[in-house]
C-alpha positions as CSV (number, residue, x, y, z in Angstrom):
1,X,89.3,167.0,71.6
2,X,87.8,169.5,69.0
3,X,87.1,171.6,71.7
4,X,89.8,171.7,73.6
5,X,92.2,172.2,70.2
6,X,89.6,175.1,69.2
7,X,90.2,176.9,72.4
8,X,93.7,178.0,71.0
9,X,91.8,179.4,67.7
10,X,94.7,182.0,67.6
11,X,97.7,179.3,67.4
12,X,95.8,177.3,65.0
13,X,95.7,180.1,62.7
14,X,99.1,181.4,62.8
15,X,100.0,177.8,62.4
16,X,97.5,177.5,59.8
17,X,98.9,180.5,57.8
18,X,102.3,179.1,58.3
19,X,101.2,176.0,57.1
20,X,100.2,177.6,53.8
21,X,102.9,179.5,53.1
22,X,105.2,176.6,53.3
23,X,102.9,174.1,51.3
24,X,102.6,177.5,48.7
25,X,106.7,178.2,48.6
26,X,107.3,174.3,48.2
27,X,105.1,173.4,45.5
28,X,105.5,176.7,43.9
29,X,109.3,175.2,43.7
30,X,107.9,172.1,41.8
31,X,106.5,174.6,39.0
32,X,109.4,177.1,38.7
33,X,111.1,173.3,37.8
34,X,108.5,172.8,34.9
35,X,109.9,175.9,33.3
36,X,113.5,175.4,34.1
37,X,113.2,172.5,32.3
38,X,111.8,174.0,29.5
39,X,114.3,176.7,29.6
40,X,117.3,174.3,29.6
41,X,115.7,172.3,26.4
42,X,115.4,175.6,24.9
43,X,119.1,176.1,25.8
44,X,118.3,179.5,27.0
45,X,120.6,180.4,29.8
46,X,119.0,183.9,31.0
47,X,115.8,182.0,31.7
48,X,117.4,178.9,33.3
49,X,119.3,181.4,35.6
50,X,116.4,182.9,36.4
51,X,114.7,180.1,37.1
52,X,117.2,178.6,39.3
53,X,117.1,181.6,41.3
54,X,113.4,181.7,41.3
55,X,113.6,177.6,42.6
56,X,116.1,178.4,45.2
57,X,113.9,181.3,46.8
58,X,110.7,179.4,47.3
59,X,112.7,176.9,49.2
60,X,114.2,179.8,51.7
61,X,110.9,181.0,52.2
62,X,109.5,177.0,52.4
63,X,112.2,176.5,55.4
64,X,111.8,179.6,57.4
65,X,107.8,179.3,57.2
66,X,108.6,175.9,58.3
67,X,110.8,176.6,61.3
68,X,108.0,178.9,62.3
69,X,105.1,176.7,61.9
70,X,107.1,173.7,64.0
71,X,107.5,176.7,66.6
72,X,104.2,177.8,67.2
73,X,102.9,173.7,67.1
74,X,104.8,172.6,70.0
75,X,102.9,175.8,71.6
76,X,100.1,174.0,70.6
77,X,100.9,170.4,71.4
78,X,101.9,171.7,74.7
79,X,98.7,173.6,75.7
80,X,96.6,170.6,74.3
81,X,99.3,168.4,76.8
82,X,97.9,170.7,79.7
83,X,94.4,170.8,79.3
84,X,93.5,167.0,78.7
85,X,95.8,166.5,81.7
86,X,93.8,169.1,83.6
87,X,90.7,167.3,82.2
88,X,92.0,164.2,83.3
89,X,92.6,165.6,87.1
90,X,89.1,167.8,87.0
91,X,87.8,164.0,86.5
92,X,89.4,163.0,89.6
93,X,88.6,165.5,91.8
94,X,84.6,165.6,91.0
95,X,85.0,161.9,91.9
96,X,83.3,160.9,95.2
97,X,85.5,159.5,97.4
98,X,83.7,156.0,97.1
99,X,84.0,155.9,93.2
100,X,87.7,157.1,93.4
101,X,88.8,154.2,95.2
102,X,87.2,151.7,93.2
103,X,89.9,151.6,91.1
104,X,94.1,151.4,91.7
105,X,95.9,154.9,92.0
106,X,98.0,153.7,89.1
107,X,94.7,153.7,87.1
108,X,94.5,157.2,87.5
109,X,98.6,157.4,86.8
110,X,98.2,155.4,83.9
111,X,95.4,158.2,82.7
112,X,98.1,161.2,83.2
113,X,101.0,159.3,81.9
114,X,100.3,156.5,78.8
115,X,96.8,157.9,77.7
116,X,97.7,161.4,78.1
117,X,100.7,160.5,75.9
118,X,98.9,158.7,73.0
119,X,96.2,161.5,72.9
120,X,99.3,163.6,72.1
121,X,101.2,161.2,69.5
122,X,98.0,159.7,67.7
123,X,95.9,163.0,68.9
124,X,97.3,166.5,68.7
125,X,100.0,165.9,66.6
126,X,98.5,164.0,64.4
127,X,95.5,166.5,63.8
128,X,98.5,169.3,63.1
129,X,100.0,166.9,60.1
130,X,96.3,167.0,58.8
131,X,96.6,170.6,58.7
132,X,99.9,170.7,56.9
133,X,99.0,167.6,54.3
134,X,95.8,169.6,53.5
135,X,97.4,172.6,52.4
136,X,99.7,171.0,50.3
137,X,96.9,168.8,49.1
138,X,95.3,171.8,48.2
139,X,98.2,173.5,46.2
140,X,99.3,170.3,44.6
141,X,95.4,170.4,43.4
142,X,95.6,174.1,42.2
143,X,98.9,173.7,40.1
144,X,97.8,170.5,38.6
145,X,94.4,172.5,37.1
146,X,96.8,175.1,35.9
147,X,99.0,172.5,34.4
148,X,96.5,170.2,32.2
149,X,92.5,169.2,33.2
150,X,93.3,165.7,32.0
151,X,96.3,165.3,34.5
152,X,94.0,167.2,37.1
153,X,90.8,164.5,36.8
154,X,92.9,161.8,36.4
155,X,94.7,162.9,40.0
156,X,90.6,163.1,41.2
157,X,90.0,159.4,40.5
158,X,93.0,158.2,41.9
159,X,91.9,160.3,45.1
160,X,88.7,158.7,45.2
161,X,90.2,155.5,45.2
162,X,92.4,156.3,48.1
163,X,89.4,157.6,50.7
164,X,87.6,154.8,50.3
165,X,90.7,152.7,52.7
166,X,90.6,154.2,55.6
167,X,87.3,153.4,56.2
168,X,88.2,149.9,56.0
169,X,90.2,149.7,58.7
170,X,88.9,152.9,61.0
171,X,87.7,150.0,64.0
172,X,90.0,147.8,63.6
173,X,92.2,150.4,64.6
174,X,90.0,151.6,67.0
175,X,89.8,148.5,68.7
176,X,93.2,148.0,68.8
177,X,93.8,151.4,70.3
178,X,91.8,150.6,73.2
179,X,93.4,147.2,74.0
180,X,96.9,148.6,74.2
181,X,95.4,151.5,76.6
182,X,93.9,149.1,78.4
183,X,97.3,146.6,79.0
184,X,99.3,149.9,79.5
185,X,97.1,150.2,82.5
186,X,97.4,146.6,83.4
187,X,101.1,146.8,83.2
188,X,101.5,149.1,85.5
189,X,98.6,147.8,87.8
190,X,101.2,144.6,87.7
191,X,104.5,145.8,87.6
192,X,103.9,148.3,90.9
193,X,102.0,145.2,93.0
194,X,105.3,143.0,92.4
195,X,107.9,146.0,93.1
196,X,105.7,146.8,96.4
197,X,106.0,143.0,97.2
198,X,110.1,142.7,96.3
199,X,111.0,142.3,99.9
200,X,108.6,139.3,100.4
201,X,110.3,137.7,97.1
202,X,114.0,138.8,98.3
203,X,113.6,137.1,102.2
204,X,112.2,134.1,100.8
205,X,114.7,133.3,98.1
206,X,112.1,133.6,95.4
207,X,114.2,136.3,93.1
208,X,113.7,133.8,90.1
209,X,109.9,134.4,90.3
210,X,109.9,138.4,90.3
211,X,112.2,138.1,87.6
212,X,109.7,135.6,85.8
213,X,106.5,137.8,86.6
214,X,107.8,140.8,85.7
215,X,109.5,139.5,82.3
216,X,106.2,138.2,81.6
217,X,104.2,141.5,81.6
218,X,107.4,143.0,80.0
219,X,106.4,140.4,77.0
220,X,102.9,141.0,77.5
221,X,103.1,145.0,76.8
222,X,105.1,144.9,74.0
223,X,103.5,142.5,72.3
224,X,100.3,144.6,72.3
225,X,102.2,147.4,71.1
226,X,103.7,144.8,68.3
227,X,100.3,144.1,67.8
228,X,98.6,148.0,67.4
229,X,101.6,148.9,65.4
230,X,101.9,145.7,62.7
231,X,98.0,147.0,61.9
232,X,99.2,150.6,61.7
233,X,101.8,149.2,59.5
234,X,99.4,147.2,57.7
235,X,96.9,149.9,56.8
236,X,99.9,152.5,55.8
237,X,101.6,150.0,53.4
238,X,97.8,149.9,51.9
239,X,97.6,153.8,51.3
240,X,101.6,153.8,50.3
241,X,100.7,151.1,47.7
242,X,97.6,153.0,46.2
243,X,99.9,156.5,46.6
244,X,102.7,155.1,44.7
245,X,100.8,153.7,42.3
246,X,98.8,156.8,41.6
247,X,101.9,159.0,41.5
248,X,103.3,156.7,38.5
249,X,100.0,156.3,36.3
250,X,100.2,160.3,36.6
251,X,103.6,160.7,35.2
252,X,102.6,157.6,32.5
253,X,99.9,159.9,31.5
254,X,101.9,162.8,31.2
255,X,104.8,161.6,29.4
256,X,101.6,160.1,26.8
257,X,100.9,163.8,26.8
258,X,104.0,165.3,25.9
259,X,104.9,162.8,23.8
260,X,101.5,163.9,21.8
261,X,102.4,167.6,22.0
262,X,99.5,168.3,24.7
263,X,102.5,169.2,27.4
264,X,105.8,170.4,27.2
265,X,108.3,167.8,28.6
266,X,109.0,169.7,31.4
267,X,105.3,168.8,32.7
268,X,106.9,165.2,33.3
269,X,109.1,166.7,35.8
270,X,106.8,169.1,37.5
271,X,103.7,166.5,37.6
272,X,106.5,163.8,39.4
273,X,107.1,166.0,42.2
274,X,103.9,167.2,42.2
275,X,102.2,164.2,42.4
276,X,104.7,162.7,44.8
277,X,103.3,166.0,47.1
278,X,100.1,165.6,45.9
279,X,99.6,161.2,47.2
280,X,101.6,161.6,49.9
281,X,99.9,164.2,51.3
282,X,96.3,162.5,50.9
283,X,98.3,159.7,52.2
284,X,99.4,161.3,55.3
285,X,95.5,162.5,55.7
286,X,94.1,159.0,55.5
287,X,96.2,157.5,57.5
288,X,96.1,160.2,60.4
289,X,92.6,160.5,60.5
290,X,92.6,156.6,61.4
291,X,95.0,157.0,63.9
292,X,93.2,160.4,65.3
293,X,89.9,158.1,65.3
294,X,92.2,155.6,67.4
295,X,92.4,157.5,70.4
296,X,88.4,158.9,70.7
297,X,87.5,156.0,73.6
298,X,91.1,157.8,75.2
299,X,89.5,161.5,74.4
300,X,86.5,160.3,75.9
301,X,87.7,159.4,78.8
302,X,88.2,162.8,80.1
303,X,84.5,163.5,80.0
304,X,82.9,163.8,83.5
305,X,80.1,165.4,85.4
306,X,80.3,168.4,86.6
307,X,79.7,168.6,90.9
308,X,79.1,171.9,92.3
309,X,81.5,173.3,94.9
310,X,79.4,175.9,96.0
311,X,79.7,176.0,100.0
312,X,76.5,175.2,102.0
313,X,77.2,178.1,105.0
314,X,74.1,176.8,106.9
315,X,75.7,173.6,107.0
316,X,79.5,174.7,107.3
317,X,78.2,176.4,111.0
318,X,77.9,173.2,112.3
319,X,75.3,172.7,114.9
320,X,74.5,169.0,115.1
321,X,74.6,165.7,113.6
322,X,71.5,163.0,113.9
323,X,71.8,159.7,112.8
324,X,68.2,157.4,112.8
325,X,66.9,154.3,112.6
326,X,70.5,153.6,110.5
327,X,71.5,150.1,108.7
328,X,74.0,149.5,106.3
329,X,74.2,146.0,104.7
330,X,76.8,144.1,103.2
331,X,76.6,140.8,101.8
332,X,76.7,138.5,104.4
333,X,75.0,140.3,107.0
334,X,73.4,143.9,108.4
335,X,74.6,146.5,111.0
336,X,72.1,148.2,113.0
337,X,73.2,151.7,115.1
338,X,71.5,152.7,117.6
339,X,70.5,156.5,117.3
340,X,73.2,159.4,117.8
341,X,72.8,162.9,118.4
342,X,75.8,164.7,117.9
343,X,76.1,168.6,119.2
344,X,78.9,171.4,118.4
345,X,81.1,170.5,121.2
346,X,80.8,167.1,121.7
347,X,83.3,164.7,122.8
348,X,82.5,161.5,122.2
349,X,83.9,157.9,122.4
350,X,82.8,155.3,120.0
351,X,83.1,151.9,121.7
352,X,82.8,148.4,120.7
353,X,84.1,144.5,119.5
354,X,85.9,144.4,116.3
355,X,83.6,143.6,113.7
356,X,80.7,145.6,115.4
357,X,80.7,148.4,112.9
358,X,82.7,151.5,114.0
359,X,84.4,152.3,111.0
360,X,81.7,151.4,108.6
361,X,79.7,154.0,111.0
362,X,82.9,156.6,110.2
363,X,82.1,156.0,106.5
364,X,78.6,156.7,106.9
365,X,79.3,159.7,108.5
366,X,81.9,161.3,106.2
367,X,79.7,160.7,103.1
368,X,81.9,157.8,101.7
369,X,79.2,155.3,101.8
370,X,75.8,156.4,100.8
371,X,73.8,152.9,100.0
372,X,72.2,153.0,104.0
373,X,68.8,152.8,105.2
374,X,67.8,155.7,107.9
375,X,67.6,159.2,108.0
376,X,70.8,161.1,108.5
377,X,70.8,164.8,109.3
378,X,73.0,167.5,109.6
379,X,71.9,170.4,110.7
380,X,68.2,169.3,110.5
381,X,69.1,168.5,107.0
382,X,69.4,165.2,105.2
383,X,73.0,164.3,104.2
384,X,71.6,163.4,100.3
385,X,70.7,167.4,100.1
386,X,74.4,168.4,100.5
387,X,77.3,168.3,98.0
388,X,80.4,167.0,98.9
389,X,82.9,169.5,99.4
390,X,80.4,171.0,101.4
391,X,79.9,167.7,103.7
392,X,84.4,167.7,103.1
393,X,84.3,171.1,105.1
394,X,82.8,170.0,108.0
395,X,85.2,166.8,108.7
396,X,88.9,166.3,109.6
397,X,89.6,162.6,109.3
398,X,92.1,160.4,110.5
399,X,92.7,156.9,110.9
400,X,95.6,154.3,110.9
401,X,96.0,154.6,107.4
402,X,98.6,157.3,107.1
403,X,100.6,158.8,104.1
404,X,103.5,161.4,103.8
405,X,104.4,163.2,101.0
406,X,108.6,162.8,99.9
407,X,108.8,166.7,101.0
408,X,109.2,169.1,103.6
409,X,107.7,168.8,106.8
410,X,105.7,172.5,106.4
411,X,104.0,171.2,103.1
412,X,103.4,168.0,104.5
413,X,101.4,169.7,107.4
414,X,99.8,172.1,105.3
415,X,99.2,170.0,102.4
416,X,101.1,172.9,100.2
417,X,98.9,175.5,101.0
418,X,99.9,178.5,102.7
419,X,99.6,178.9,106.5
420,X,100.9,181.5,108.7
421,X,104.2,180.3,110.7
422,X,101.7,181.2,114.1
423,X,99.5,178.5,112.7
424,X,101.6,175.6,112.0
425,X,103.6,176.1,115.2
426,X,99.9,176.0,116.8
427,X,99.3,172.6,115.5
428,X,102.8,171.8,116.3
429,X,102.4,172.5,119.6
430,X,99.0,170.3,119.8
431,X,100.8,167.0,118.5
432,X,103.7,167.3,120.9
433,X,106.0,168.2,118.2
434,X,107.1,171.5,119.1
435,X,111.0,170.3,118.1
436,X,110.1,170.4,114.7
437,X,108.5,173.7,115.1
438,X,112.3,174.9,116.4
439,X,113.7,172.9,113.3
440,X,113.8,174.0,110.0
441,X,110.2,173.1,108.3
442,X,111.5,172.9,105.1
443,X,113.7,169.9,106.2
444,X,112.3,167.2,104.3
445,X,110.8,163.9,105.1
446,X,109.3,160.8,103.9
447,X,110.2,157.3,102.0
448,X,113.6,158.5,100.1
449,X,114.9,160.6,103.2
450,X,115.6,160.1,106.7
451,X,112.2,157.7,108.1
452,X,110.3,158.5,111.1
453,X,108.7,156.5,113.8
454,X,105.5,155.4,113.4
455,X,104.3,158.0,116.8
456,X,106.1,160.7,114.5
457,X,103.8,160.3,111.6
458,X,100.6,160.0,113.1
459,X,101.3,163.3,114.5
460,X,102.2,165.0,111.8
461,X,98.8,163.5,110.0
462,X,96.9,165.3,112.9
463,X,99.1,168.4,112.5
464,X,97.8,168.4,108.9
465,X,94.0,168.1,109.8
466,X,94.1,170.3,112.4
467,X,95.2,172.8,110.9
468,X,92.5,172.9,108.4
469,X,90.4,173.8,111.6
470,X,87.1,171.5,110.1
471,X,84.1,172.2,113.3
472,X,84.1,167.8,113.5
473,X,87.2,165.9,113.8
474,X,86.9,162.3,113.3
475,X,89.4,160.0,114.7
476,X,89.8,156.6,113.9
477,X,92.7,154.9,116.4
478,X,94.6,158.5,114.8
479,X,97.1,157.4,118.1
480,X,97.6,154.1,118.2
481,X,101.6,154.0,117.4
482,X,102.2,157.0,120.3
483,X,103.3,156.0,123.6
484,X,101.1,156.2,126.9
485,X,102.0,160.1,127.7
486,X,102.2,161.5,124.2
487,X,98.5,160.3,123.7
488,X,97.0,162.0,127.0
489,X,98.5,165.1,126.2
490,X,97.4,164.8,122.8
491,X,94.0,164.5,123.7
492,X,93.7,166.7,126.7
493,X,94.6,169.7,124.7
494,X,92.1,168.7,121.9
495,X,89.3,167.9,123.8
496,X,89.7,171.1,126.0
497,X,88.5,173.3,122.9
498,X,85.2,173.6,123.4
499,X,83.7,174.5,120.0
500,X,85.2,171.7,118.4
501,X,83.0,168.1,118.0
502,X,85.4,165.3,118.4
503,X,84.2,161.7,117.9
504,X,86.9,158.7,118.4
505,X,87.6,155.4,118.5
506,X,89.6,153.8,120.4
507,X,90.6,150.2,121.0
508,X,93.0,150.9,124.1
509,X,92.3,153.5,126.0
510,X,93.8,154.1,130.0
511,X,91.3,155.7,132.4
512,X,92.4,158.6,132.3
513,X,91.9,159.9,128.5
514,X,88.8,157.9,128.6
515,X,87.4,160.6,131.3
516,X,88.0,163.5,129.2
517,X,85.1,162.4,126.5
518,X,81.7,163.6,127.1
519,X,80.0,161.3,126.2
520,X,80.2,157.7,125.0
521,X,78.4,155.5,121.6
522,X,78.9,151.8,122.4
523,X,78.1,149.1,119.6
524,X,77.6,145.5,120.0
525,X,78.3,143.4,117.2
């Protein structure tokens, strides 16, 4: 978090200097007072007008260095916004694919959405309050000396007194933070898996029980937030009763003063507001710096290991694939492959029973699962040698599994990236699609516009991988919802490129596409 809020060192000073001046206009209002007060005892009117002008003034210049400092921390709260989101994302994306699906997407929503939001109440703008109750802090302090020593240490004591709370209560809040992050990710975890399952509720007559489950984690969420915010409640009224008290033993000791001819009675007036300045600015320290230490585990969680991206260009010129003496285990039982030699150009159908291992073979192959015994080469070198978006480059996958994005068809197919309108009517053209190609690409598809056929979307999936012209294309029943003609064409023009390396499986397959593979990889179970 330091870091990231250091990176805008010029913001944080203008803001900074901002800060000051308001903190120095505002309390320098609370002294002019001491000596109106003093002028109007005095009954002397040239003074008292002056005064009055002088008072006036430093709260101008208080609210326009205030306007300004709000401006240039929202700058601030919103660059802090985007890079812990970016850090959040970065997090993501140096994810392998096999750690990224061990949890729910809405686990990574959650991260973008709630915790990104709390760094940014109990975070950023938090630490920016710090800023501004320090400054006052610090010219409450400075007026005070100038005022009386005995008012001064006695304001010292009383701010001893209030440090020592916080740290009272620092992990209890802590803990608490956590456990609402962790049911705001619960709650949405819940909430999506009984939205996603509404039609099963609504065609069985069970509308009662959505309503039931989903008012439960309604209850359940907001009574964690009751929870995190009766503590922050609870620590607060601590430091406001310490603050208040503080603030009224200082004006007790000043009107002792006065009333001993140490002070003037205006003192009385001056040390009330400044003392009220003076506690509730330590106040608003204390209890920010509990709620900043709140969302550290949140902070933290944008940490991650850098993976390097650096292309491998031996490996991106694909040549061949080798797998060896291969085994993958789960816990009920092993798979053992048979060897495969795969070279640039290769067409090749995987065959086999369900259950015999085809797709775990896939996984293998793409890099998702890496806990196998055997030796696995690409290129003549081991897979284990190879980063990922190195391994990334050399596949196009597909299988049944197929998602479109609510948008246009052309970012759909080029995953929002920019193509040349040759290319995409290339790919087009492959799938059997060339109608769309005639149609406006910008026409947009998916779950809240018009829906397609199943055949539809599995073409435009291929569309999108072909286009990113990978060397091995990887095709796990990629046609299994197109129709007998649609799927020979499909294949005949893909397998008729001869530099690419196309392996596939295929449950159903008609004689005829089955003769345009090279060769064939069968696995019994």
């Amino acid at each position: 978090m330091k870091k990231i809020l250091f990176e805008q060192k010029s913001f944080l000073l203008f803001y900074a200097l901002t800060s000051l001046f308001y903190a120095g206009f505002s309390i320098g209002a609370s002294i002019v007072l001491i000596y109106l007060l003093n002028a109007v005892i005095a009954r002397n009117i040239q003074l008292v007008t002056q005064y009055a002008i002088f008072c006036i003034l430093c709260w101008i210049f208080a609210l326009v260095s205030d306007f300004i400092k709000n401006h240039i921390g929202f700058r601030i709260v919103k660059n802090f916004n985007i890079k812990i989101k970016l850090s959040f994302t970065n997090k993501i994306c140096n994810f392998l694919y096999s750690e990224f699906i061990k949890n729910e997407p809405n686990e990574y929503i959650s991260w973008l959405i709630n915790d990104s939001n709390l760094i940014e109440e109990n975070g950023t703008k938090k630490f920016l309050e710090v800023i501004d109750s320090l400054f006052v802090l610090i010219c409450s302090i400075t007026a005070l000396i100038q005022i009386s020593w005995i008012v001064f240490v006695s304001a010292v004591l009383f701010f001893v007194l209030m440090i020592m709370i916080p740290n009272l209560f620092s992990k209890t809040l802590k803990k608490y933070g956590e456990r609402l992050s962790k049911a705001q990710s619960r709650y949405i975890d819940k909430i999506t898996n009984y939205i996603n399952g509404f039609k099963e509720f609504y065609f069985a007559n069970h509308i009662d029980t959505f309503l039931n489950l989903v008012n439960v984690e309604n209850n359940t969420i907001e009574s964690n937030k009751v929870k995190f915010n009766d503590m922050n409640n609870f620590v607060n009224a601590v430091i406001h009763a310490v603050s208040i008290s503080a603030q009224i033993g200082l004006i007790l000791i000043c009107v002792f003063l006065a009333a001993n001819n140490y002070v003037t009675p205006g003192v009385i007036l001056g040390v009330g507001s400044l003392s009220g300045s003076l506690f509730m600015s330590m106040s608003s320290i204390l209890q920010n710096i509990s709620v900043i230490n709140s969302v550290k585990s949140l902070v933290k969680k944008t940490e991650y290991e850098l993976v390097s991206l650096d292309l491998d260009k031996q490996i991106v010129n694909f040549e061949s694939l080798e797998l060896n003496n291969i085994s993958f285990c789960y816990e009920n039982r092993c798979i053992n492959y048979p060897s495969l030699k795969v070279n640039r150009g290769d067409k090749i159908l995987i065959k086999g029973d369900s259950g015999a291992g085809k797709t775990t073979l896939i996984k293998i192959i793409l890099g998702i699962y890496s806990n196998f015994e055997g030796e696995y080469l690409i290129n003549n070198r081991l897979i284990d040698t190879m980063n990922n978006r190195t391994i990334n480059m050399l596949f196009g996958y597909m299988n049944q599994d197929i998602y479109i994005f609510n948008d246009s068809i052309q970012n759909n197919i080029t995953l929002f990236n920019n193509f040349d309108q040759i290319e995409i009517e290339k790919v087009l053209s492959i799938v059997n699609l060339n109608e769309l190609s005639k149609a406006n690409l910008n026409r947009m598809i998916g779950v809240s516009c018009k829906p397609l056929s199943g055949g539809e979307m599995q073409r435009i999936q291929l569309a999108r991988i072909l286009i990113q012209k990978n060397p091995i294309l990887i095709l796990d029943e990629a046609t299994s919802a197109l129709d007998v003609k649609n799927n020979y064409e499909i294949y005949k023009r893909l397998l008729a490129n001869n530099n690419l390396t196309v392996l596939a499986i295929m449950h159903k397959i008609t004689p005829e596409v089955k003769e345009l593979f090279t060769k064939e990889y069968i696995l019994d179970e």
